[in-house]
C-alpha positions in Angstrom: 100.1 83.3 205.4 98.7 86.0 206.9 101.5 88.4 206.8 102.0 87.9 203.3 99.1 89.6 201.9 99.7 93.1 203.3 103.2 93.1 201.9 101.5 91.8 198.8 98.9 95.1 199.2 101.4 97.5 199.6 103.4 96.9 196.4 101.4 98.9 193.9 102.3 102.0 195.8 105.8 101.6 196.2 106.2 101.1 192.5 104.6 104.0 191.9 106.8 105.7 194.5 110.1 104.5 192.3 108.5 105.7 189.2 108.0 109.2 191.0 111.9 109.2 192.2 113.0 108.1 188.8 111.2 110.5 186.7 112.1 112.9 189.7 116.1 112.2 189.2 115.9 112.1 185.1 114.3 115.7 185.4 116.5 116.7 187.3 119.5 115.6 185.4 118.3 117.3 182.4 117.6 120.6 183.8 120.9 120.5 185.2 122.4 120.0 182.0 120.3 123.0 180.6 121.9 125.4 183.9 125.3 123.6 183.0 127.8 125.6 180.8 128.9 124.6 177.4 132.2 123.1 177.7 133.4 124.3 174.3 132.8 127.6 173.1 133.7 129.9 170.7 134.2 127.7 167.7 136.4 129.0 164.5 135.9 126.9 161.5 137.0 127.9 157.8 133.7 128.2 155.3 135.4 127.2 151.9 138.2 125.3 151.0 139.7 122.9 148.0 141.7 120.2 149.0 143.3 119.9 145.6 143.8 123.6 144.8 147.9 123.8 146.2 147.6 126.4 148.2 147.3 127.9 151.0 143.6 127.3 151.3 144.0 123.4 150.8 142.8 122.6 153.7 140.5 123.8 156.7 141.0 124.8 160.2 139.1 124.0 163.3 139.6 125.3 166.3 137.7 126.0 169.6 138.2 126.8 173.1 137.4 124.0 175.8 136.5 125.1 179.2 137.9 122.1 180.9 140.4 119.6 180.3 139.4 116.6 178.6 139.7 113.5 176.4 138.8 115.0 173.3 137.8 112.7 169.9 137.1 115.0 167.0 135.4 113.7 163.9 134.3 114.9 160.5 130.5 113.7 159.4 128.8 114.6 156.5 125.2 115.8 156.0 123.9 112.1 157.0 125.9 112.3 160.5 128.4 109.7 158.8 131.5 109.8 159.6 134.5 110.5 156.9 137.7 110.7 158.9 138.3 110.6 162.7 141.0 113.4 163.2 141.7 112.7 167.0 140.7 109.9 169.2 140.3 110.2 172.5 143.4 112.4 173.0 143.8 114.4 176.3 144.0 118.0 176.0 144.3 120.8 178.2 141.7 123.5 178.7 142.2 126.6 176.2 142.1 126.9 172.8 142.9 124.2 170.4 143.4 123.6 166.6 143.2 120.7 164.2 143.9 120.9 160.7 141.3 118.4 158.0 142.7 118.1 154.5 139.4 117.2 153.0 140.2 113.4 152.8 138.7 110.2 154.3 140.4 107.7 156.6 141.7 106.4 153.3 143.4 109.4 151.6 141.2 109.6 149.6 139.3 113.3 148.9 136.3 113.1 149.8 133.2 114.4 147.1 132.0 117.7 147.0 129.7 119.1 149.9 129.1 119.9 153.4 130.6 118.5 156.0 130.9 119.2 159.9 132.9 118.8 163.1 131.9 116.6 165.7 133.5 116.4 169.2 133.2 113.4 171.9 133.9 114.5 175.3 134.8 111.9 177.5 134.8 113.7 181.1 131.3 115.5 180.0 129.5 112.8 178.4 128.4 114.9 175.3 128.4 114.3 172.0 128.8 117.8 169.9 128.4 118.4 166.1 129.7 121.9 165.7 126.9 124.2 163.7 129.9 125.3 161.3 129.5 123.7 158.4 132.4 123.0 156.2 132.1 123.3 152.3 134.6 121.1 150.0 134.5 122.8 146.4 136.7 121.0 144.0 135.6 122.6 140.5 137.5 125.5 139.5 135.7 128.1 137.8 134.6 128.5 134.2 136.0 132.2 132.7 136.1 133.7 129.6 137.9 137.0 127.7 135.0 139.3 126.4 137.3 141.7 125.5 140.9 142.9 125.3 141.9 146.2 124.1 144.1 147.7 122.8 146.8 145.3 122.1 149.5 148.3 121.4 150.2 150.6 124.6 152.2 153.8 124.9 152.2 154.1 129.0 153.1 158.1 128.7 150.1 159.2 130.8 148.6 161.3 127.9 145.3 159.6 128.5 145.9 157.9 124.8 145.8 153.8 125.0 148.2 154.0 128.0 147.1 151.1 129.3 145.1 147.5 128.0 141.6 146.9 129.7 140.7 143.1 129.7 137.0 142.5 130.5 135.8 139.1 131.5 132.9 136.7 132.8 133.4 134.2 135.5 131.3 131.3 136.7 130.9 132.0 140.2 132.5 134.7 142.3 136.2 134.5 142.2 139.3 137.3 142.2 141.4 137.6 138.8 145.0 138.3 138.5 146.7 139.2 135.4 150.2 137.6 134.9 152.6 140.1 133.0 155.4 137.7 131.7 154.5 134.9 134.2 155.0 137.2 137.5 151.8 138.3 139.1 151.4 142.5 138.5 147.3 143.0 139.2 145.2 141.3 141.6 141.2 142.5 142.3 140.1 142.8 145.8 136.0 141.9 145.2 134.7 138.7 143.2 132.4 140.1 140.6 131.1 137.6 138.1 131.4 140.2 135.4 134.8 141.7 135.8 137.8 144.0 134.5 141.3 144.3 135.1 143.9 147.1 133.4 147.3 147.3 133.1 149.6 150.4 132.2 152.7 149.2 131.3 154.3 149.8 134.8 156.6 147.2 136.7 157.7 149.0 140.4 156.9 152.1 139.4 158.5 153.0 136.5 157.3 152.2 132.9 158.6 149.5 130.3 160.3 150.1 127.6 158.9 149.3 124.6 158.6 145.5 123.4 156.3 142.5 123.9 154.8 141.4 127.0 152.7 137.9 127.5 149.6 138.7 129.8 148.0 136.0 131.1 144.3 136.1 132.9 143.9 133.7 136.3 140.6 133.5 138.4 140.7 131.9 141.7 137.5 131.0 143.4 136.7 131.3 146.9 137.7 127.9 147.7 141.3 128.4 145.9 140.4 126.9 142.7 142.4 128.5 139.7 142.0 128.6 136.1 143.6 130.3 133.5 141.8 132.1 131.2 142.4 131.5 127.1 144.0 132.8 125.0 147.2 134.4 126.4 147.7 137.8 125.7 150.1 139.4 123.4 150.8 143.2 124.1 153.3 145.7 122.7 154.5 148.8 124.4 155.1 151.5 121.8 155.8 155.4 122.5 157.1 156.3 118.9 158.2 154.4 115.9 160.0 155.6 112.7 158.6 153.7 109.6 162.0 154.1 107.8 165.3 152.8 109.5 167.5 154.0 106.2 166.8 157.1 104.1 168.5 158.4 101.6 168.0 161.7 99.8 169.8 164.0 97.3 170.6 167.4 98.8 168.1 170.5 99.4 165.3 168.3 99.2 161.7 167.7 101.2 161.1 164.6 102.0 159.1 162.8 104.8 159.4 160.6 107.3 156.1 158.3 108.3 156.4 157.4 112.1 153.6 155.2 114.8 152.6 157.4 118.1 149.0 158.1 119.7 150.5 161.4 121.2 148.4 164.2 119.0 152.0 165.6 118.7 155.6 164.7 118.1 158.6 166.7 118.3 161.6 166.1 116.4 165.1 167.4 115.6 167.5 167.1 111.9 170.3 169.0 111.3 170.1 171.8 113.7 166.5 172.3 113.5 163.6 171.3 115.1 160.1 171.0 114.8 156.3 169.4 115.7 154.6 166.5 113.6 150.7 165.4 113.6 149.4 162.7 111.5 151.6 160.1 111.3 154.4 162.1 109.1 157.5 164.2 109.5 158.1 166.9 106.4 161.8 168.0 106.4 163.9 169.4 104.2 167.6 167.9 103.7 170.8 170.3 104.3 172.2 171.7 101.2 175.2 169.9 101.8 176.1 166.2 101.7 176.6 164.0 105.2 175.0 162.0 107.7 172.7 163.3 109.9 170.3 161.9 112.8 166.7 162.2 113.1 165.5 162.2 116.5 161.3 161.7 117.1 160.3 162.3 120.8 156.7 162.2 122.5 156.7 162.5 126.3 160.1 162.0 127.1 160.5 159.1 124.8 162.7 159.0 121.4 163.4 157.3 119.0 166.8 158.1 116.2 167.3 157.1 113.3 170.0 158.3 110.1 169.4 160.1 106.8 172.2 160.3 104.2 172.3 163.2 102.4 173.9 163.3 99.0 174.3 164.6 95.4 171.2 165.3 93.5 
């Protein structure tokens, strides 16, 4: 009976010697974590992307560099740390950098709503839990645009500085880059996003400049994400050098007449029967031979002509 009281007396202390070891090893254990060194590093996470855009930026790339190898579960959480989709589960993978690939849908397929989501990696051999501080952000909505303006709608690309090319002006949304469509084939594209915006074209395909006819021009704007939308309405626009009003003239012999023609050059040049000559305003003068025939009128601006007949005959 005796004996039993000192053991009894001493067992306050050595509790409070186990507390002391305890607290002791937990301190240590967490400043050895502190001194230990990150087992992932240098994480690489796309910003921005639209899983329903088809394109190239329809889905987003993760990737990071593990120090060690490791069993490796990688999930996506959203802003309440739920999980949406586990993209790897406890898969072992060698040390170096890795990449996964997250289409923006759930474990269902289905795409999952508009927002910011992160990367978060279990590490079996470490212990740790990580949620990457990338944040990824799904944008669904393409942007809203409109035409403010679009002008002119007739072209001469003759480099005289005279309506050689159409200038469309627009607004957009949010930021986003415009391409202009020339008969469904991509011809301009804008480097920077403005939300107040303008794209030209001067009648050029590969270098060299269109004849004259009708193009469709069509306005796109894709937002950062990769959502498209295609402006309204689509754009008609005619390239036009030099047009004769008259295709068929007739006129009696040793006579003036004129000829009304289309150009914005200040000056045309044209040549009948052996002579030649320079127009302004939108008419030709001439006089007809003194004999009867058929001769051609030829109208030329920059390099570009147009022919057309006149029949001379008796008064």
């Amino acid at each position: 009976m005796h004996t039993i009281f000192p053991v009894l007396a001493r067992l306050p202390t050595v509790f409070v010697v186990v507390l002391i070891v305890a607290t002791a090893g937990a301190f240590a254990r967490t400043e050895l974590l502190k001194l230990e060194t990150n087992p992932v590093s240098g994480p690489r996470v796309d910003k921005q992307f639209s899983p329903v855009c088809h394109c190239p930026t329809d889905r987003a790339h993760i990737s990071f560099r593990l120090r060690h190898a490791d069993h490796v579960s990688l999930s996506i959480v959203d802003t309440k740390g739920h999980t949406v989709e586990k993209l790897v589960s406890n898969r072992k993978l060698r040390a170096g950098r890795v990449t996964f690939v997250w289409n923006g849908r759930d474990d269902d397929g289905t795409v999952v709503p508009e927002g910011s989501y992160r990367p978060k990696l279990e590490l079996a051999r470490h212990h740790r839990t990580i949620v990457l501080p990338n944040p990824i952000r799904v944008d669904t909505t393409p942007p809203a645009v409109r035409i403010v303006s679009a002008k002119p709608l007739v072209i001469s690309p003759d480099g005289d500085g005279r309506a050689d090319g159409v200038r469309i002006a627009y607004t957009v949304s949010e930021p986003a880059r415009a391409i202009l469509l020339v008969d469904g084939k991509q011809r301009v594209h804008t480097l920077h996003r403005p939300l107040h915006g303008e794209v030209s074209w001067f009648g050029f395909i590969g270098g060299h400049a269109l004849p004259p006819g009708v193009h469709r021009l069509q306005l796109v704007v894709v937002d950062e994400a990769g959502n498209k939308t295609f402006a309204k309405p689509t754009l008609r626009v005619r390239i036009r050098y030099i047009t004769l009003l008259r295709t068929l003239i007739h006129v009696p012999t040793n006579t003036r007449f004129g000829v009304r023609y289309n150009a914005d050059a200040r000056t045309v040049h044209w040549r009948f029967a052996g002579r030649t000559g320079t127009a302004h305003e939108g008419r030709i003068v001439l006089t007809s031979p003194k004999h009867r025939g058929t001769f051609a009128l030829v109208a030329s601006e920059h390099g570009h002509a147009v022919r057309t007949y006149v029949y001379v005959g008796r008064r």
